[in-house]
DOROTI-894915 format. One record per residue (C-alpha): residue in one letter; x, y, z. Coordinates in steps of 0.02 Angstrom, whole numbers, padded with zeros to 5 digits, always signed. Last residue first. Layout:
<sites>
AXYZ ...
</sites>
This chain:
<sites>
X+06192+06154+12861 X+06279+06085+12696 X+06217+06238+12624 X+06319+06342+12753 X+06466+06247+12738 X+06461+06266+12526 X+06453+06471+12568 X+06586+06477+12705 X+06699+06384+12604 X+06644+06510+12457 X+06691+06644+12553 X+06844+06607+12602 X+06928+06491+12756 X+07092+06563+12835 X+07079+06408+13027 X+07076+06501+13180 X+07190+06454+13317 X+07188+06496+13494 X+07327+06493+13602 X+07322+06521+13793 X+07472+06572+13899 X+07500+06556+14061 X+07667+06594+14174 X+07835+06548+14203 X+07856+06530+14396 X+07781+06345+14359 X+07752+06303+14191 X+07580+06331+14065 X+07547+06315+13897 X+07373+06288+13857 X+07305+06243+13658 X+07144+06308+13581 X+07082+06246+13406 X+06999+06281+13254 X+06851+06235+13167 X+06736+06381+13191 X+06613+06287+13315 X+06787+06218+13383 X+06838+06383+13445 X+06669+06428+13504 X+06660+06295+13627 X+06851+06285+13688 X+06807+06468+13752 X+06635+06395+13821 X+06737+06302+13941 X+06860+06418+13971 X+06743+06556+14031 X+06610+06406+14117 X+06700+06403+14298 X+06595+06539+14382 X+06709+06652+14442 X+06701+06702+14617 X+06873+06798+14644 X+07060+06759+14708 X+07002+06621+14856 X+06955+06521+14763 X+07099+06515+14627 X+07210+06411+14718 X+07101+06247+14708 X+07087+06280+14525 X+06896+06318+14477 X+06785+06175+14371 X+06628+06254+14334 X+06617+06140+14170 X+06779+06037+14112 X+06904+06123+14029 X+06998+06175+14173 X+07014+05991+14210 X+07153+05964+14071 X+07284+06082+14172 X+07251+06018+14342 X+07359+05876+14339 X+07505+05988+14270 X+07470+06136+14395 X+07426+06304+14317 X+07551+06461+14324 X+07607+06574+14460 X+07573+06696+14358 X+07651+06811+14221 X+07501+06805+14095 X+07490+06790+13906 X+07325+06783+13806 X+07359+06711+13601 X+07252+06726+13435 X+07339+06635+13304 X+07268+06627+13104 X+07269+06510+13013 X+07345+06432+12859 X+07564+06474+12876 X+07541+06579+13028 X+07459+06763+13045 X+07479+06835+13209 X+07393+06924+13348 X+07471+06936+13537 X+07401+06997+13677 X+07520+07018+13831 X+07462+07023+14016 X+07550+07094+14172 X+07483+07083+14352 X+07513+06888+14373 X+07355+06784+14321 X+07207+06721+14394 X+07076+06852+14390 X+07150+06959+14279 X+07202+06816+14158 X+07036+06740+14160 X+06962+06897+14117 X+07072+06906+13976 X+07016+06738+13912 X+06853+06769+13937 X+06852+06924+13838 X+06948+06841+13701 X+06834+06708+13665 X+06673+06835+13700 X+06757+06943+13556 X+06754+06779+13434 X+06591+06764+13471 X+06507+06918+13426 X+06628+06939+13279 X+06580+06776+13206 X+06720+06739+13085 X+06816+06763+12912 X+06984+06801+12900 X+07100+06971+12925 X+07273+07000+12993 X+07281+07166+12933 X+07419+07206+13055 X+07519+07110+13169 X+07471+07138+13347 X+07585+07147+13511 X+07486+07200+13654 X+07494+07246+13823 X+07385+07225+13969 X+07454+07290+14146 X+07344+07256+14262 X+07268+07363+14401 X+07160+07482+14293 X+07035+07311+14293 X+06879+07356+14185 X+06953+07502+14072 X+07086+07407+14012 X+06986+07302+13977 X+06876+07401+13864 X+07070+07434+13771 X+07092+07249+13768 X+06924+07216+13663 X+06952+07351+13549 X+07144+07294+13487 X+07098+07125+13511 X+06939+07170+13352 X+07076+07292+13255 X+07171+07141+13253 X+07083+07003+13213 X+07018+07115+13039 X+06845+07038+12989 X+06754+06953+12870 X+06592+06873+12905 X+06550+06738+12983 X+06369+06732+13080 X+06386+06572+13168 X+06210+06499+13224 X+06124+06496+13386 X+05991+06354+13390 X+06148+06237+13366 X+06108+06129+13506 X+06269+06134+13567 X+06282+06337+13546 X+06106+06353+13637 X+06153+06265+13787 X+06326+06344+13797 X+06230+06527+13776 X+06103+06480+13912 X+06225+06404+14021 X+06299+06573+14012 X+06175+06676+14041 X+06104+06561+14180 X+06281+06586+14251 X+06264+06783+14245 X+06106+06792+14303 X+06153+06695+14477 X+06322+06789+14501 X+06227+06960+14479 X+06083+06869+14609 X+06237+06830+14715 X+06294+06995+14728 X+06128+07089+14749 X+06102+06987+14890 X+06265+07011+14981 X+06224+07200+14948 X+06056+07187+15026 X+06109+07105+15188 X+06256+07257+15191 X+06103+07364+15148 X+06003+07307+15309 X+06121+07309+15419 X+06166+07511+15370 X+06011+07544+15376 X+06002+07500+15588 X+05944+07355+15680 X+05963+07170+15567 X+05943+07036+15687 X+05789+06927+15613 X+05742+07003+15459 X+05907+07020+15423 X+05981+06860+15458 X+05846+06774+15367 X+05871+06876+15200 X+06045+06846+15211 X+06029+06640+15232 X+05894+06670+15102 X+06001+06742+14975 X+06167+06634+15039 X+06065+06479+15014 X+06018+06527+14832 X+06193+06564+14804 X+06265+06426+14857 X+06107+06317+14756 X+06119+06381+14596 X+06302+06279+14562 X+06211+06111+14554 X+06041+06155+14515 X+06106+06250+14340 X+06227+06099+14302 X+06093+05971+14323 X+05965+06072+14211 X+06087+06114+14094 X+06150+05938+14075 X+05982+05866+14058 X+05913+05993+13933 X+06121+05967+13843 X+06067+05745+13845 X+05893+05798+13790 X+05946+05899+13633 X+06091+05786+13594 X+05981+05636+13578 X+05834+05740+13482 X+05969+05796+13363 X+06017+05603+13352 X+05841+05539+13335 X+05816+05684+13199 X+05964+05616+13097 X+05933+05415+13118 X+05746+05476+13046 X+05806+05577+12916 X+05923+05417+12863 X+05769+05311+12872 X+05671+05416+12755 X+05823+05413+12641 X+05819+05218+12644 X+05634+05236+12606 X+05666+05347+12466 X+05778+05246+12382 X+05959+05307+12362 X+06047+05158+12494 X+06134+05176+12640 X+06099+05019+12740 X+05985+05038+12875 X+06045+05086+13050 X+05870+05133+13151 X+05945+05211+13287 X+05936+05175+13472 X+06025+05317+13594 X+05873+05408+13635 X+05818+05276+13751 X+05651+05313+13820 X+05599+05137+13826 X+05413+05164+13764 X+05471+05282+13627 X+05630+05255+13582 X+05569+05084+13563 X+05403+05148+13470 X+05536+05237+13360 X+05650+05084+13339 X+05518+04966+13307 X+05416+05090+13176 X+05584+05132+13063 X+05608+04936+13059 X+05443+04913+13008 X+05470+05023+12891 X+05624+04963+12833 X+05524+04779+12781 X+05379+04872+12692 X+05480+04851+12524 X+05516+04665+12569 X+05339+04646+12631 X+05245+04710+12461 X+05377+04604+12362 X+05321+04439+12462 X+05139+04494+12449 X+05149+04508+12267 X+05221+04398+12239 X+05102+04268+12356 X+04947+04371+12266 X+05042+04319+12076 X+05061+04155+12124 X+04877+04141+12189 X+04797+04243+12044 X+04883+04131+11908 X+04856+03961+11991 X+04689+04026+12004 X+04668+04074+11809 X+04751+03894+11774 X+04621+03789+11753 X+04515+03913+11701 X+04625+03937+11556 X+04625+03767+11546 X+04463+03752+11501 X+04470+03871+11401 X+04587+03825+11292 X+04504+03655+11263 X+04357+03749+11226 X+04452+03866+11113 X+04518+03697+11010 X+04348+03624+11022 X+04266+03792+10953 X+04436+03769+10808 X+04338+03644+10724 X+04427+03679+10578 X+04299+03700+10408 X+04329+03580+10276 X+04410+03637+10124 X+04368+03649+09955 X+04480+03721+09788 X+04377+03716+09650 X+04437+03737+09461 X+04317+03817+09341 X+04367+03761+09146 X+04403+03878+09000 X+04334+03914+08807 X+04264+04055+08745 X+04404+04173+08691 X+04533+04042+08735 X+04591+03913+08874 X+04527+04009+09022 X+04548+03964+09208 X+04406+04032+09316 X+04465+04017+09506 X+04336+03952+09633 X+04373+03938+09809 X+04273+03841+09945 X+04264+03838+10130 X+04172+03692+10203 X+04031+03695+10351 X+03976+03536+10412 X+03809+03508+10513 X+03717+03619+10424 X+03602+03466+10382 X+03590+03525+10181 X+03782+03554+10181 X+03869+03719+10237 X+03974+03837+10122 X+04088+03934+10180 X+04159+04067+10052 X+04331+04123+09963 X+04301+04235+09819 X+04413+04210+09673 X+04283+04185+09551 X+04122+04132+09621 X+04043+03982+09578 X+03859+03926+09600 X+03848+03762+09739 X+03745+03613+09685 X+03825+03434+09740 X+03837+03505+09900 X+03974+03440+10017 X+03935+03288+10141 X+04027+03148+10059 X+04191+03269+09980 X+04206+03313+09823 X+04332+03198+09700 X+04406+03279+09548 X+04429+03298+09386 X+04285+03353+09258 X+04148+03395+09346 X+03992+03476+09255 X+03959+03643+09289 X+03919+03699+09109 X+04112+03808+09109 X+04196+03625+09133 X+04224+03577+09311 X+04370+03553+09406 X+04383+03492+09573 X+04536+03516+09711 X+04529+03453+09873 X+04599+03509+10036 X+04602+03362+10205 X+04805+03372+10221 X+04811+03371+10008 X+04696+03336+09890 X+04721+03326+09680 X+04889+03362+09677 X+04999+03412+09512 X+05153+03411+09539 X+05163+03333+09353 X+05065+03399+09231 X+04867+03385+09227 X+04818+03381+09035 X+04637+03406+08999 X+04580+03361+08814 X+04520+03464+08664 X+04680+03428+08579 X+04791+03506+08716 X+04722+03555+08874 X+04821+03629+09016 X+04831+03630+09203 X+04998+03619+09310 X+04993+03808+09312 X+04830+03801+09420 X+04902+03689+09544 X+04998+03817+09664 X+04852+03940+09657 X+04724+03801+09737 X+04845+03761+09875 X+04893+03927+09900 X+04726+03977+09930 X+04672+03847+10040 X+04812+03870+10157 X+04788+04071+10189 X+04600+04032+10177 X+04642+03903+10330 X+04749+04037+10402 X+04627+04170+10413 X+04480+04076+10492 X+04615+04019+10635 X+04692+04179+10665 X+04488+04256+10651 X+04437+04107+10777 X+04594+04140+10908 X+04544+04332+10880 X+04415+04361+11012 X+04479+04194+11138 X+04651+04289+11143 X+04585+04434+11187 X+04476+04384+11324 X+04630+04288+11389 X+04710+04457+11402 X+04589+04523+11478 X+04562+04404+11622 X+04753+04410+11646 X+04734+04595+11685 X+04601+04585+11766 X+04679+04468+11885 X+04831+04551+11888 X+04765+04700+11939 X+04664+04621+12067 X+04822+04513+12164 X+04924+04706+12144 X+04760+04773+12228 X+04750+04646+12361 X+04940+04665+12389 X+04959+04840+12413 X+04797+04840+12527 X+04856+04708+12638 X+05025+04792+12660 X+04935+04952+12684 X+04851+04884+12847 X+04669+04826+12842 X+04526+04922+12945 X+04476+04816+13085 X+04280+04800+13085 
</sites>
């Protein structure tokens, strides 16, 4: 048996609460419709009865009735008897007991021989003197109020379905409407899905209901999915793209020497190629790896605060180090200090200066300097300089200027992750670079505090 959706169960329960609900409430009504009724005729009847006995007096032995004085009224009559039981005034009814004992102020039915009519009656004892006083009778049929509740009734089942039905077809209606973003959530997902388009989102209006905020976490994790993918497919194309001149070299070399090589020495210039291009090979999966993991933000920036210039200061004397040939200088202003990822930040200007080297004329200036709100990080070098066309394509992954070939075997992801890091901190990197003038690279980093830091981390 299919088991019903939640639509179908919302609305069956929402059609069964009403239903008892209604059925309740029409229980109720039926309970005290005869007690309202009962009440208000003895409500009537009394005031009827009360309202006349001030228009009764007796002067000279005789009964005066003054005037206002009513006798019936809208089916109530009044009767007054002397204190024997003998009537005085007054017309009873066909059907009411000619016998009945009186009661003062107590408000009774009182049936007839057949107990086919029921009448309520009031008595009120209304003295003239010590001894001397009359009984006056208030009597009042009975409402049929069992035909009034039948009639009720009946169209109380009458309506009961009407009820139900209106009340299931709201229900259902306002069960749909709220289930309508679901749906929506479930057709883009089993689009995503089937069509394996990451791109689709679910786009419902913002809103602060929990279903619109289910949507929006949806729209978010679609996109983080999107960007995971499209940097998996990137990484995997870039990786098999520039993996495969060294991984033909390897084998080419380990061919070659199994086939020809004679003597040691053969065999470790094979095994020095090799050893080359499995450095190069680590050290551009290391670096896709780091890109990869920087776009998908699975490697997050550890600010803290930091002096620029002690941190250049470090970086250029390890260079110094690495390639004795060049002449790197360095101009840096101190205590310029800010907050930022001191892991990164160092790989910035490492690249940079190994750009230089490689690239670049034989002398290199570092500069560090505090501007107006940021703070400027800048690489200088005295080459030949960087064609205009070529100047926006350095930017691009393992893209190498034509004339650079030939200088070193670089892998064409320094500047590339340089722009990287500078915008994960909010800054920028700008390239100035003429003909016979030279290079220079200029990154900016934005003074942020602590409590920036703190409010950007919680927003993360």
């Amino acid at each position: 048996m299919k088991r019903l959706s939640v639509q179908a169960k919302l609305t069956l329960w929402i059609t069964a609460w009403m239903l008892a609900l209604v059925t309740i409430v029409l229980a109720f009504l039926f309970g005290i419709s005869s007690q309202v009724a009962m009440q208000s005729a003895q409500e009537q009847l009394s005031s009827f009865v009360r309202g006349n006995l001030s228009a009764i007096t007796k002067e000279n032995q005789t009964l005066q009735f003054e005037e206002g004085f009513q006798f019936t009224r809208n089916g109530m009559y009044l009767l007054v008897y002397n204190g024997s039981g003998a009537l005085l005034a007054g017309q009873t009814p066909l059907s009411y007991p000619a016998t009945v004992a009186f009661e003062n102020g107590l408000t009774r039915p009182v049936s007839d021989e057949d107990e086919e009519d029921v009448y309520l009656t009031l008595d009120f004892w209304l003295p003239f003197g010590w001894d001397d006083g009359v009984w006056v009778r208030g009597v009042m049929q009975m409402p049929e109020w069992s035909d009034a509740i039948e009639r009720l009734f009946g169209m109380s089942v009458l309506l009961l379905p009407v009820i139900v039905l209106a009340s299931g077809f709201g229900a259902y209606r306002m069960v749909r409407r709220a289930f309508r973003p679901i749906d929506r959530i479930v057709k883009a997902a089993s689009e995503i899905s089937e069509g394996r388009d990451l791109s689709k989102r679910i786009d419902l209006p913002p809103g602060r209901d929990e279903i619109s905020q289910l949507a929006a976490a949806f729209d978010q994790m679609f996109e983080r999915l999107e960007q995971a993918f499209e940097a998996e497919s990137r990484f995997t194309s870039d990786a098999s793209h520039e993996l495969r001149t060294p991984t033909a070299v390897i084998l080419a070399q380990c061919r070659e020497a199994g086939k020809h090589a004679q003597t040691i020495q053969d065999y470790a210039e094979a095994i020095a190629v090799i050893e080359r291009q499995a450095d190069r090979i680590s050290n551009l999966i290391g670096q896709l790896l780091q890109m990869t993991r920087l776009e998908q933000g699975t490697v997050s920036i550890c600010r803290e605060e930091a002096d620029l210039s002690e941190l250049a200061e470090v970086v250029c004397e390890e260079q110094r180090t690495v390639h004795p040939e060049r002449s790197i200088e360095t101009w840096l202003e101190p205590g310029v200090c800010t907050y930022f990822d001191v892991t990164l930040i160092t790989r910035v200007l490492q690249n940079l200066l190994a750009n230089a080297c490689q690239y670049g004329g034989p002398r290199i200036m570092v500069e560090v300097r505090r501007a107006r709100d940021s703070v400027e990080l800048s690489v200088f070098d005295n080459g030949k300089g960087i064609a205009p066309e070529e100047q926006q394509k350095i930017w691009k992954r393992f893209y190498r200027v034509q004339t650079a070939r030939s200088a070193g075997e670089g892998t064409g992801l320094g500047l590339p992750m340089v722009a990287q890091i500078v915008q994960l901190h909010g800054g920028t990197v700008e390239l100035d670079s003429r003909a016979g003038w030279g290079t220079k690279f200029t990154v900016r980093l934005p003074v942020v505090e602590q409590e920036e830091i703190q409010k950007t981390e919680e927003v993360l």
